[in-house]
N, C-alpha and C positions, 0 to 999 in steps of 0.2 A: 574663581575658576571651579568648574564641577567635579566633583568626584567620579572619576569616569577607569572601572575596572578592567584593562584592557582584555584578560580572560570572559570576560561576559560581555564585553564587543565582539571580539572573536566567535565565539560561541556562538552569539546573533546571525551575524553575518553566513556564519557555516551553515548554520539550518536552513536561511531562508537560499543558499545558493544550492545545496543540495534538495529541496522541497521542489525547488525549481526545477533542478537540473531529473529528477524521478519524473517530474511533473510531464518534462517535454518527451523523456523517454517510454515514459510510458503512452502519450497520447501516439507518437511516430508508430509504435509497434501496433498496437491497436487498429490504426489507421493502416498499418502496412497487412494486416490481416483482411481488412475490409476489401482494401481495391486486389487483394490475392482474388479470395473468395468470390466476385464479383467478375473479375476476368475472362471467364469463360466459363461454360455448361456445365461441367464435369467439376472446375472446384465451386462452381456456385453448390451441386449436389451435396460435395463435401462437407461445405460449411453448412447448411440446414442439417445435415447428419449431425454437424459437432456440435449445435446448438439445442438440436434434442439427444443429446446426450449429455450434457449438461444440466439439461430440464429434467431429466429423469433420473440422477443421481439423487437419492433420500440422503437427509439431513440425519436419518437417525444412523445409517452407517459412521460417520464422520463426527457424532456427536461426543467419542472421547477423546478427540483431537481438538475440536471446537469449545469442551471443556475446561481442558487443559490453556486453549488460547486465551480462554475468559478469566481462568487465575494468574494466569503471568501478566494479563494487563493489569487487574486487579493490585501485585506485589508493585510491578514499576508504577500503578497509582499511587503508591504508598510509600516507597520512595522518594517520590517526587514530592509529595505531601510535605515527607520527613525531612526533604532540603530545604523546603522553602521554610520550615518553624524550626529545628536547628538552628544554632549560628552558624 
């Protein structure tokens, strides 16, 4: 019979049901933005408004928060490293 850790079944299971469940909520909202935007004249204007505003937001404003994102994934990289070669 296999060795089988019910916690790391568990575990499995949770990720790929929540990856999913983000997966489909974020495509709904997405999609509910599109056929907003597309609706009529006025939010069609809207939406190319929020899309060059988006386009014209600099990376250099945002680049101490985007820093900061690049070292916390970095640590949880290394965490995760340090589970799998730990016991």
């Amino acid at each position: 019979m296999p060795d089988i850790d019910i916690f790391d079944l568990w575990r499995y299971l949770l990720s790929i049901v929540v990856t999913v469940y983000v997966a489909i909520v974020t495509a709904r909202t997405v999609w509910g933005y599109v056929v907003w935007f597309g609706s009529s004249r006025r939010y069609k204007v809207m939406g190319h408004y929020a899309v060059v505003l988006l386009l014209r937001a600099r990376v250099r404003q945002f680049a101490g928060e985007l820093l900061r994102i690049g070292l916390l994934l970095v640590v949880l990289g290394g965490v995760v490293a340090l589970h799998w070669v730990l016991p």
